[in-house]
C-alpha positions as CSV (number, residue, x, y, z in Angstrom):
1,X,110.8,109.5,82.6
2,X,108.9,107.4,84.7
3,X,105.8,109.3,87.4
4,X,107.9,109.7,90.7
5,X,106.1,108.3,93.8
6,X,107.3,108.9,97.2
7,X,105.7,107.3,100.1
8,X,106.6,109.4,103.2
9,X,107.4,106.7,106.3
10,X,106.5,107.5,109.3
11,X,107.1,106.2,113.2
12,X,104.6,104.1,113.9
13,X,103.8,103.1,110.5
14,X,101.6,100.0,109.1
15,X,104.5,97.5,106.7
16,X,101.3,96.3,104.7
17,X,100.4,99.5,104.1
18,X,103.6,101.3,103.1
19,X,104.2,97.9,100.6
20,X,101.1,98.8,98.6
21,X,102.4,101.8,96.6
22,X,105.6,99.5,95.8
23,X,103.5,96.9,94.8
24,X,100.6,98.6,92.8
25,X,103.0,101.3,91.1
26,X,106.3,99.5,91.4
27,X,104.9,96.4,89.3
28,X,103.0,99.1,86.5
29,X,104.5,98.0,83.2
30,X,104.0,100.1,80.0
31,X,102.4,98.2,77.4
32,X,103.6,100.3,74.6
33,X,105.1,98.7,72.1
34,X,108.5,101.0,71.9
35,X,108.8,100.9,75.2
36,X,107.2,97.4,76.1
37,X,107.9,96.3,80.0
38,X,109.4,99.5,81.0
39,X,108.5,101.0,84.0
40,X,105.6,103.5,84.7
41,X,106.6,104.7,88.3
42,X,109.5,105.0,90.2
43,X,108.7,104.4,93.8
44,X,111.2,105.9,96.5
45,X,110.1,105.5,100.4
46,X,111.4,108.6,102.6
47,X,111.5,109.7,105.8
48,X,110.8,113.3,107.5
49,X,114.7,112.3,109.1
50,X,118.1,111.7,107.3
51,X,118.4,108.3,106.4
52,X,118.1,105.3,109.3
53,X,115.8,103.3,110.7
54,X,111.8,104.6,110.9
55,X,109.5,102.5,113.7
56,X,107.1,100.6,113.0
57,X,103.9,99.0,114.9
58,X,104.8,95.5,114.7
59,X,108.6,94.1,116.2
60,X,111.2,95.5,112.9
61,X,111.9,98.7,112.4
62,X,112.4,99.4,108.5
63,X,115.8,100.9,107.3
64,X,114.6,103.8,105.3
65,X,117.3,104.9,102.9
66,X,116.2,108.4,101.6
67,X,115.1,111.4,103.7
68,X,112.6,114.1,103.0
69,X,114.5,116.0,100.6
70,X,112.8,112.9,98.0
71,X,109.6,114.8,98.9
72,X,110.8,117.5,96.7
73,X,111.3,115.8,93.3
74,X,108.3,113.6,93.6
75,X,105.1,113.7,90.9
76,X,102.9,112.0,93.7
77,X,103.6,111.6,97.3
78,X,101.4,108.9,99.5
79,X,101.2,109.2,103.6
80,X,100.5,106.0,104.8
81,X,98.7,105.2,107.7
82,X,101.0,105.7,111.1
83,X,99.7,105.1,115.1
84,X,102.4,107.7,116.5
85,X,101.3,110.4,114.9
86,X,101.0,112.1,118.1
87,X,99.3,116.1,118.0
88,X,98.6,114.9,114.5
89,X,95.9,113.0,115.6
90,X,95.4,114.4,119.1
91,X,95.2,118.6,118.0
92,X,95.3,118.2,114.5
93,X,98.7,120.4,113.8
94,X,102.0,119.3,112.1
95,X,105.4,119.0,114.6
96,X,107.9,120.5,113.7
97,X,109.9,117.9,112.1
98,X,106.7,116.8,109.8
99,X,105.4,120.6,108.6
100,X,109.6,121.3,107.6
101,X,109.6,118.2,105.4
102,X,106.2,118.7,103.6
103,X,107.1,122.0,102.8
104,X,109.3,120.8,100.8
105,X,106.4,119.0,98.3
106,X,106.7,121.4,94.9
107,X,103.1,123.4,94.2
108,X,101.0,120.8,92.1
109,X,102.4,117.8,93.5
110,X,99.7,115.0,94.1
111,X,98.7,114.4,97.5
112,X,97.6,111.0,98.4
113,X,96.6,109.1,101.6
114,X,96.2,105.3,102.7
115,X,94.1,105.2,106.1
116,X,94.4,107.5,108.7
117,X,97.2,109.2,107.1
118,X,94.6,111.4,106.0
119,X,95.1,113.1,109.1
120,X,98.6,114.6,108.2
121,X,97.1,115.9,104.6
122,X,94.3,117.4,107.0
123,X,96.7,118.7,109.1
124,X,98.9,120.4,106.7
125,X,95.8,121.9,104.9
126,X,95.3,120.1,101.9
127,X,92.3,118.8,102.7
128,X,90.5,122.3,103.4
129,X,87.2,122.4,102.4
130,X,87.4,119.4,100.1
131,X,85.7,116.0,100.8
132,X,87.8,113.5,101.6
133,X,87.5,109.6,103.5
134,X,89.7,107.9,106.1
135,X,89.1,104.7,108.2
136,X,85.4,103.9,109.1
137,X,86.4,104.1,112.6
138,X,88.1,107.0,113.0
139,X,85.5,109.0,110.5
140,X,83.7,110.8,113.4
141,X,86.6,111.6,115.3
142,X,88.5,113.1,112.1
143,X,85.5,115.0,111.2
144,X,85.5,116.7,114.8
145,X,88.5,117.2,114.6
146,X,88.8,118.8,111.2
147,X,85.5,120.6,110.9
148,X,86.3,122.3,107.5
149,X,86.5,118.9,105.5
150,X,84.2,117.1,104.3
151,X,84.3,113.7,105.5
152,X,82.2,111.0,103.8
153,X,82.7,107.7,106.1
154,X,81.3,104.6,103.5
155,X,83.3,104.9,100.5
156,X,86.8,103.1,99.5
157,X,88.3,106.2,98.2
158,X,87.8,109.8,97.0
159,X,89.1,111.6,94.5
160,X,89.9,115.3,94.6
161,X,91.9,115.8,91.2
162,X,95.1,116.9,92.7
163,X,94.5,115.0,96.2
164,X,93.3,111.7,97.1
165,X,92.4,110.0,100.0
166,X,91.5,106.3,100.9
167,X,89.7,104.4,103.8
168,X,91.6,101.7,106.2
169,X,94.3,99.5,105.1
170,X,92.9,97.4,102.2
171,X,91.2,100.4,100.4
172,X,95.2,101.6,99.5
173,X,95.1,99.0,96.9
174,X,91.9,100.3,95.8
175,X,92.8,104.1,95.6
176,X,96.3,103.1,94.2
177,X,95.0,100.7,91.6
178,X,92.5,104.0,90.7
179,X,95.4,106.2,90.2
180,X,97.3,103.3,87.7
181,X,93.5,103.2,85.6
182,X,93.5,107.1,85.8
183,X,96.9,107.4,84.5
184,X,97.0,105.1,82.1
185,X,93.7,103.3,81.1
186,X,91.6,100.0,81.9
187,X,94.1,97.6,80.8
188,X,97.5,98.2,82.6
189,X,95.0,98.4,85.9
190,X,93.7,95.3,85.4
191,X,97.0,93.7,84.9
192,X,99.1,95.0,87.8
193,X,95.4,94.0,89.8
194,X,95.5,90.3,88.4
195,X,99.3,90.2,88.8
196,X,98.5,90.9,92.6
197,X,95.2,89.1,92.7
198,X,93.0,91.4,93.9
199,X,90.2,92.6,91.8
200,X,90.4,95.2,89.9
201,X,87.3,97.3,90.8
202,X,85.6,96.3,93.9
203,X,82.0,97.0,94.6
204,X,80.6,98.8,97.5
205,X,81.8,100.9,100.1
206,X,83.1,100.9,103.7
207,X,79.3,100.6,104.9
208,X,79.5,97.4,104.2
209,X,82.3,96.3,106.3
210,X,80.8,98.8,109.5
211,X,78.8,96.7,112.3
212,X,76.7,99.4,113.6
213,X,74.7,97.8,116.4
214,X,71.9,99.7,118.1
215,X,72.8,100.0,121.9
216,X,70.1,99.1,124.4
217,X,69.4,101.7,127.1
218,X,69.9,100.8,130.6
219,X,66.9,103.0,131.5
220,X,64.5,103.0,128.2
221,X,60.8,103.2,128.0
222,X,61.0,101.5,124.1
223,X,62.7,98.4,125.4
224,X,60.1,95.9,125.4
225,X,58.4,97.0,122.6
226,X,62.0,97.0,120.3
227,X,62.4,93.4,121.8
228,X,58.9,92.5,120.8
229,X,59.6,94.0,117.0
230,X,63.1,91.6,116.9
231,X,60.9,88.6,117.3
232,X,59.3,89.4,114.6
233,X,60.9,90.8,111.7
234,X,59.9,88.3,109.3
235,X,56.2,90.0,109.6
236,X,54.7,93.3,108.9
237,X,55.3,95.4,111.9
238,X,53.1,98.8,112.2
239,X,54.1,101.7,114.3
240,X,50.8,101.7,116.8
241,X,51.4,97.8,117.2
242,X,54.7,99.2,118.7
243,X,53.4,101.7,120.9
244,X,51.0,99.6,122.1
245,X,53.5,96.9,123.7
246,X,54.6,100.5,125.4
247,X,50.5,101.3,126.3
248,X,51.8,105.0,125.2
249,X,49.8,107.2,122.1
250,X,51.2,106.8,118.8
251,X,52.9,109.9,119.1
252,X,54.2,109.8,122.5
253,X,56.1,106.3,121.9
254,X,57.8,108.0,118.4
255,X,59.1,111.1,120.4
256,X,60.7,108.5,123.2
257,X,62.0,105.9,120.5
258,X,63.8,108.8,118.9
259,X,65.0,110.2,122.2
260,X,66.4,106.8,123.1
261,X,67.9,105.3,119.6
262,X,68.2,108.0,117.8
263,X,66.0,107.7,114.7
264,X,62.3,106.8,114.0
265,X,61.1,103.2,114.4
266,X,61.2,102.9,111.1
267,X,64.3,103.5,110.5
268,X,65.0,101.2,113.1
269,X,63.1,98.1,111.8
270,X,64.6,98.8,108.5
271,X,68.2,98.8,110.3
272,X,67.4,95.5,111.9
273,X,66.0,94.0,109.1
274,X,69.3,94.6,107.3
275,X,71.3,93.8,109.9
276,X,69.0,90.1,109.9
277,X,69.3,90.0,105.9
278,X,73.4,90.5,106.8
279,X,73.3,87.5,108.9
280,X,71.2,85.4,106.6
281,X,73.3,85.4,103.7
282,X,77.6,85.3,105.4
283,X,75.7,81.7,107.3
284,X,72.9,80.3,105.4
285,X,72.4,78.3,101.9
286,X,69.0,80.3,101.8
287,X,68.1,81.6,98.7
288,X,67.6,85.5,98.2
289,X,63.7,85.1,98.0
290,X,63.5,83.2,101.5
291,X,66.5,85.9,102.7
292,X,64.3,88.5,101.8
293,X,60.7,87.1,103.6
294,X,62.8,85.8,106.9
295,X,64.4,89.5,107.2
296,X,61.1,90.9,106.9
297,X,61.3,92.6,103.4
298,X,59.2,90.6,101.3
299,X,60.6,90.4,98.2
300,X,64.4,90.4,96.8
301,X,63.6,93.0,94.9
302,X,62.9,95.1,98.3
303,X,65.6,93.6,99.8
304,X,68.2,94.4,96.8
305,X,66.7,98.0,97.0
306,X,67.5,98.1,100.7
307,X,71.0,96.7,100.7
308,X,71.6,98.4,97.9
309,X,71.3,101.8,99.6
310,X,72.3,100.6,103.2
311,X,75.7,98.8,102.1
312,X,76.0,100.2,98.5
313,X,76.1,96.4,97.3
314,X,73.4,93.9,96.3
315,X,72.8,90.8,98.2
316,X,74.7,88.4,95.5
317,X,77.5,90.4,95.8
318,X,77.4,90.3,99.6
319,X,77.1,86.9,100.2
320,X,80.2,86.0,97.7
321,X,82.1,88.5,99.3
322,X,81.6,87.5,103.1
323,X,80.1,83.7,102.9
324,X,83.6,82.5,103.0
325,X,85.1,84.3,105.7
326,X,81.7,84.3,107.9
327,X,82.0,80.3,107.8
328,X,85.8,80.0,108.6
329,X,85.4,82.6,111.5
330,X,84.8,80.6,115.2
């Protein structure tokens, strides 16, 4: 029999992400030759409600035609992302409606999340004491609110065995086209990800699609010499050139920088230079070598080593993946 998904809909829900599990597990063909094209999944949408029409953030509502008693014969369920989740995502406790029809999940059944539907596996408890991921932007706010997971904000997905959880929106394709490679190997992945044209593995993590500007005081001592260090980046900086554009000790200016940004100056300068590199390679034809000297690294071997660690990529990989859509963006 073919592995039962159900992908729970909820008010409020994303379309493009309650159409990846459909598309990723709905389109899994076996490749056995007894059984050659037949289905590996059957994919059933529900709702917490009988069936009828489920909200959802754009101007359609989608006519959902099972309710949650599908929850109980699924092998996997998925919980999409939703932006009426209401004291899901203000308190962080099920209503009513939504704890009745998870309860309903069989022991064992695999948990999985697209997005912030994290928040409803958090909620429920699945997600107690295990690490787990959700959209870059709501990372902090998921980890205050859930203190007893253990949120990790820069990758794509994570897998728990028995519950999975992915980052925003695009990062379903990723988790779900993991799940297809963990169930049943390299090459029925690969397929259903050329079939859809997405790749099939995709390097990195969410750090590289966070823009994490430093803010600039109002009221800062460090100011002018941060301003001073911009200017510069393509040349070696030292911390008591710093100070001095400051006229403070050494010491004095590192306890103030901290106060005011948050880490050291040299964490700092190694922020902006990647931030520069960044820059350099989604709008320039310069190579990696001049990349690396006008971002103040040196060599591209420094600067691989430094991307590497900030973004989880290597510059080549950077540049192919955000060239195009830096140069077509006003």
């Amino acid at each position: 029999m073919p592995h039962r998904v159900a992908v729970l809909a909820l008010d409020g829900l994303l379309p493009f992400e309650l159409g990846i599990p459909a598309r990723i597990f709905g389109r899994s063909l076996d490749p056995a030759p007894g059984n050659k094209g037949g289905k590996l999944y059957e994919v059933v949408t529900c709702s917490v409600r009988p069936p009828g029409p489920v909200r959802t953030d754009s101007d359609y509502a989608i006519l959902v035609e099972h309710g949650p008693e599908a929850l109980a014969t699924a092998d996997t369920v998925v919980i999409p992302a939703s932006y009426e989740l209401g004291p899901v995502l203000e308190e962080g406790r099920l209503t009513e409606e939504l704890a009745a029809a998870l309860a309903l999940i069989r022991p064992g059944t695999r948990m999985v999340s697209i997005c912030t539907g994290s928040y409803v596996l958090a909620a429920a408890g699945y997600l107690d004491g295990r690490p787990a991921t959700t959209h870059w932007s709501s990372a902090d706010h998921f980890q205050r609110l859930f203190p007893q997971v253990r949120v990790d904000p820069d990758v794509l997905f994570i897998d728990d065995g028995d519950v999975l959880t992915s980052a925003g929106v695009a990062a379903g394709i990723d988790l779900c086209l993991h799940l297809v490679r963990r169930d049943h190997g390299s090459a029925v992945a690969n397929e259903i990800a050329r079939r859809t044209v997405v790749p099939p593995h995709r390097d990195g993590g969410q750090a590289q699609y966070i823009h994490r500007p430093v803010p600039e005081p109002q009221f800062a001592t460090t100011t002018a010499a941060r301003a001073w260090a911009l200017g510069r980046l393509d040349r070696p900086i030292l911390l008591r050139d710093m100070a001095r554009q400051e006229s403070m000790s050494v010491r004095t200016f590192t306890r103030r920088f901290r106060e005011e940004v948050g880490v050291s100056p040299g964490q700092w300068l190694t922020q902006q230079r990647v931030e520069r590199a960044r820059h350099l390679l989604e709008s320039s034809d310069l190579s990696i070598d001049q990349v690396a000297r006008d971002a103040g690294f040196g060599t591209a071997t420094s600067l691989r080593q430094h991307l590497q660690a900030a973004l989880g990529v290597p510059p080549t990989v950077y540049r192919r993946t955000f060239r195009r859509a830096s140069a077509d963006t006003p």
